[in-house]
Every structure is written in structure tokens, then in C-alpha cells.
KOLBAZA-697648 format. One record per atom (N, C-alpha, C): x, y, z; residue number from 1. Coordinates in steps of 0.2 Angstrom, whole numbers, plus 5000, padded with zeros to 4 digits. Example, Ala and Ser with C-alpha at 12.3 -4.5 7.8 and 13.67 -1.06 7.14 Angstrom:
2
{east->5066; north->4972; up->5039; num->1}
{east->5062; north->4978; up->5039; num->1}
{east->5066; north->4984; up->5039; num->1}
{east->5064; north->4989; up->5035; num->2}
{east->5068; north->4995; up->5036; num->2}
{east->5064; north->5000; up->5039; num->2}
***
This chain:
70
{east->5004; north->4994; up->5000; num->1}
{east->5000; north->5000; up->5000; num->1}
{east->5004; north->5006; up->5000; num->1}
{east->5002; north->5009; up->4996; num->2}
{east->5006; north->5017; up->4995; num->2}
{east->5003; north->5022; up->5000; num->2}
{east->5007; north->5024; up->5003; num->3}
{east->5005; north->5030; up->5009; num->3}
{east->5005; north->5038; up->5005; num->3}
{east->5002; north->5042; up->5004; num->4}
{east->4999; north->5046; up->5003; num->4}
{east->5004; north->5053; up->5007; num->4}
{east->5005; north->5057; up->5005; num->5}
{east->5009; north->5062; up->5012; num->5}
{east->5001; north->5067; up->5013; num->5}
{east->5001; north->5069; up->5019; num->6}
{east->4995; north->5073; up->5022; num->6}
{east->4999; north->5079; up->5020; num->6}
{east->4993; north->5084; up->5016; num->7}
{east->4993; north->5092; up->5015; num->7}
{east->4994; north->5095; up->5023; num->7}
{east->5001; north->5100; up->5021; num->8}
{east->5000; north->5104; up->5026; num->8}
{east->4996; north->5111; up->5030; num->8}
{east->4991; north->5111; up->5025; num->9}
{east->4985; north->5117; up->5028; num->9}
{east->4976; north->5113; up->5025; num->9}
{east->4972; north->5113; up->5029; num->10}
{east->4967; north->5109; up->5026; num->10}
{east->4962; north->5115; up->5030; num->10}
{east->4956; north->5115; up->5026; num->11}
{east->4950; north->5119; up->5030; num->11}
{east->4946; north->5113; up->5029; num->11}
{east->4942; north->5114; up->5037; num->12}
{east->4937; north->5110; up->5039; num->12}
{east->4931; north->5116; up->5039; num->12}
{east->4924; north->5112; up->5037; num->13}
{east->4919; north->5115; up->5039; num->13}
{east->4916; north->5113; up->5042; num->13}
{east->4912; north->5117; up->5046; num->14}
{east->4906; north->5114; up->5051; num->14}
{east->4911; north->5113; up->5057; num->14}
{east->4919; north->5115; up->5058; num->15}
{east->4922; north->5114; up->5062; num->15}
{east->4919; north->5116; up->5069; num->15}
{east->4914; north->5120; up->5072; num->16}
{east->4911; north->5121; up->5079; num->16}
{east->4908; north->5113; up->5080; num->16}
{east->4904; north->5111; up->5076; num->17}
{east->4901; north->5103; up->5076; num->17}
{east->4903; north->5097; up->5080; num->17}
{east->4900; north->5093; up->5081; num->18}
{east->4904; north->5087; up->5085; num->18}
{east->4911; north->5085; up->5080; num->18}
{east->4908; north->5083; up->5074; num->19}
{east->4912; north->5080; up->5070; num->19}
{east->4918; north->5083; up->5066; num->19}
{east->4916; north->5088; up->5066; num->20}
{east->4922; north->5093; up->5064; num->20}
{east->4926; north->5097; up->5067; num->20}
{east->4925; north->5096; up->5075; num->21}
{east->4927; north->5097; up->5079; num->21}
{east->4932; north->5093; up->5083; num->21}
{east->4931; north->5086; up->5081; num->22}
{east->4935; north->5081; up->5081; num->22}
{east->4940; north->5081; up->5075; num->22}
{east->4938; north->5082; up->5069; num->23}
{east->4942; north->5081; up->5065; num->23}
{east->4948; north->5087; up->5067; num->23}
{east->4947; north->5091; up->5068; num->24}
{east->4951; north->5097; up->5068; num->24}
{east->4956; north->5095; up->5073; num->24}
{east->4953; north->5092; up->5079; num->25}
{east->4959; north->5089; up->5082; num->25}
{east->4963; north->5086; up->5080; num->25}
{east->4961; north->5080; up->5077; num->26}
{east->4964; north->5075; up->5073; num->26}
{east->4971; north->5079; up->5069; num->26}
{east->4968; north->5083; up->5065; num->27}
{east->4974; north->5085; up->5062; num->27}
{east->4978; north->5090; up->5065; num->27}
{east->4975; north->5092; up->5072; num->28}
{east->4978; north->5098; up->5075; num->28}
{east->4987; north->5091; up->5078; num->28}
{east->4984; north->5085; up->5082; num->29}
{east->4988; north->5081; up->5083; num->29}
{east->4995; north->5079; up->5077; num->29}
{east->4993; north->5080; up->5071; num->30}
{east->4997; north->5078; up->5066; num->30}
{east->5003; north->5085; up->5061; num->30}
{east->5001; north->5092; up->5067; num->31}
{east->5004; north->5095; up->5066; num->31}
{east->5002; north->5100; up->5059; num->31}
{east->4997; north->5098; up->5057; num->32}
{east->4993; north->5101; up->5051; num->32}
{east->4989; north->5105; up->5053; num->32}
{east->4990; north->5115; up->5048; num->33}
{east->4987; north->5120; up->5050; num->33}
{east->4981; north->5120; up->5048; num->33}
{east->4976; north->5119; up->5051; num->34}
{east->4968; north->5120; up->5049; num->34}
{east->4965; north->5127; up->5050; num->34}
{east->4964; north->5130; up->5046; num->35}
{east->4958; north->5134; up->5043; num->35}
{east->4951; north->5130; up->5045; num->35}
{east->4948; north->5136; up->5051; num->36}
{east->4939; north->5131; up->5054; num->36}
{east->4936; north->5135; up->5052; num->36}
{east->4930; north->5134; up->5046; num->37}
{east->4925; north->5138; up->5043; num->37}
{east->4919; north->5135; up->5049; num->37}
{east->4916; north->5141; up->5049; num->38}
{east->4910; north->5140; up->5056; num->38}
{east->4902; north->5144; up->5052; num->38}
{east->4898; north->5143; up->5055; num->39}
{east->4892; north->5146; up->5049; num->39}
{east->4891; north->5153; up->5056; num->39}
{east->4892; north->5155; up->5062; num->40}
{east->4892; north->5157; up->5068; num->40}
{east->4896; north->5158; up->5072; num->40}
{east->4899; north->5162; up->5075; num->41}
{east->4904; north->5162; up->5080; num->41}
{east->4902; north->5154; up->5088; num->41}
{east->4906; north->5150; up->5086; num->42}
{east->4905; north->5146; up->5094; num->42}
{east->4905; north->5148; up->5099; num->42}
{east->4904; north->5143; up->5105; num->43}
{east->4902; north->5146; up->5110; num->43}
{east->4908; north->5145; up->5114; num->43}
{east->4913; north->5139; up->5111; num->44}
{east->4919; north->5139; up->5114; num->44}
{east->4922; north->5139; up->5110; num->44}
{east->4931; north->5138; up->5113; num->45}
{east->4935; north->5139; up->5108; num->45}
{east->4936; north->5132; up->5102; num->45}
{east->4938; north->5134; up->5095; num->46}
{east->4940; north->5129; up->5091; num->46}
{east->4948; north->5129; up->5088; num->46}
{east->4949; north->5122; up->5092; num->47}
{east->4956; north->5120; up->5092; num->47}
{east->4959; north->5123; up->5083; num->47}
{east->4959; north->5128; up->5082; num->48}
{east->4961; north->5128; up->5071; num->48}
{east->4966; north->5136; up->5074; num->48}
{east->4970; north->5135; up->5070; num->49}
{east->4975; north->5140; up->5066; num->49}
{east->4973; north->5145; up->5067; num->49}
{east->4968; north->5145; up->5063; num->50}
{east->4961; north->5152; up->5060; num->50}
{east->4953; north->5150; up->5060; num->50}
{east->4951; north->5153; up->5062; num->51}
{east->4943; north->5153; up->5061; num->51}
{east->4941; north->5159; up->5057; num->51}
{east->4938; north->5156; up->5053; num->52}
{east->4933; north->5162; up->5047; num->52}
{east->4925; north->5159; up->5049; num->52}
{east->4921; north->5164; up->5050; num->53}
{east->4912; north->5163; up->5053; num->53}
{east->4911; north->5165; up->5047; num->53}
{east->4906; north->5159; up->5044; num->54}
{east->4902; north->5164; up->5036; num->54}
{east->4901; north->5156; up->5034; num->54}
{east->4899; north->5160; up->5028; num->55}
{east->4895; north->5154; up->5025; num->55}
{east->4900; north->5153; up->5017; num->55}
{east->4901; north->5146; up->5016; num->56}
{east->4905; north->5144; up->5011; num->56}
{east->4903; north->5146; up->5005; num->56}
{east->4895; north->5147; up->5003; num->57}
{east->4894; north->5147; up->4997; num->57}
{east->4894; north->5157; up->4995; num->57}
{east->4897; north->5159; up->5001; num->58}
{east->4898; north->5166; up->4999; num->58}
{east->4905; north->5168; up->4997; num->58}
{east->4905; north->5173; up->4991; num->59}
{east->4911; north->5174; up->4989; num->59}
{east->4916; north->5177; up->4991; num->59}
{east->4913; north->5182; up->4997; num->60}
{east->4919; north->5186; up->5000; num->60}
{east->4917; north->5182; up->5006; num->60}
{east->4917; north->5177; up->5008; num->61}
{east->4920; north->5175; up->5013; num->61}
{east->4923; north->5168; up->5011; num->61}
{east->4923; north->5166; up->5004; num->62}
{east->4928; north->5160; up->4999; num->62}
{east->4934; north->5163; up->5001; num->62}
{east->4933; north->5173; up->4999; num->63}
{east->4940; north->5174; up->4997; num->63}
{east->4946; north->5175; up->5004; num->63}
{east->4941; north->5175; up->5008; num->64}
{east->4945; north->5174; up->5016; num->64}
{east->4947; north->5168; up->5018; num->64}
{east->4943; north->5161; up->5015; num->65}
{east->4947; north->5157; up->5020; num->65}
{east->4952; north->5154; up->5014; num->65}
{east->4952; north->5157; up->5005; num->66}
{east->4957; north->5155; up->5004; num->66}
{east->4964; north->5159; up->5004; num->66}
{east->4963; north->5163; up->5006; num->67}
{east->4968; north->5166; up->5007; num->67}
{east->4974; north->5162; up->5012; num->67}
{east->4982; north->5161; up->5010; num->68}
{east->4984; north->5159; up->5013; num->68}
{east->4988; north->5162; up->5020; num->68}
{east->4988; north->5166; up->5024; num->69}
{east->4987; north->5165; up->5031; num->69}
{east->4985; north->5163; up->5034; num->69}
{east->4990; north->5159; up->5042; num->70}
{east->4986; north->5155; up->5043; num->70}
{east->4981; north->5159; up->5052; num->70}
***
């Protein structure tokens, strides 16, 4: 089996969520910068790099979370 190298910046959505809040650990553990798109500011903190609140399918807030700073 051929091992894959994991990207060093990865956005999660729905990062406030159980499941993307897990995920976001996950990669927080492997040392990979995550970028957490949220639809609303959460109520606690999220383990990411960066947090952009907005919604994905909007275009000024596309152009925010592709921007690369982290």
C-alpha cells in the first residue's frame, strides 16, 4: 500500500460541530494547519489555526478562507 503524504493546511467546515470538531483535532495532533469555517461564531474555543464565521457558498468569505494566512 502506497502511503499518501497529508497536505499541510486543510479547511474544515462545520468545524464548531461534534464531527468537525473532532476532525480538527485529529489534524491539530498531526501538526497540520487548519483553517475552521464555522456558519456562527461558537460558544467555545476551536482547536484551528484560524477561524473564518460565514457561510461557504459566499464569495467574500471564499476569498477569506482561501487566502493563505494562517
Amino acid at each position: 500500500m502506497t502511503m499518501v503524504p497529508m497536505p499541510r493546511r486543510i479547511l474544515v467546515t462545520g468545524a464548531a460541530g461534534r464531527i468537525g470538531r473532532a476532525v480538527v483535532d485529529l489534524l491539530a495532533s498531526y501538526d497540520v494547519t487548519v483553517t475552521a469555517l464555522v456558519l456562527e461564531e461558537p460558544p467555545g474555543a476551536v482547536p484551528a489555526d484560524r477561524l473564518v464565521v460565514g457561510d461557504a457558498a459566499d464569495p467574500s468569505v471564499a476569498k477569506e478562507y482561501v487566502t493563505r494566512t494562517p
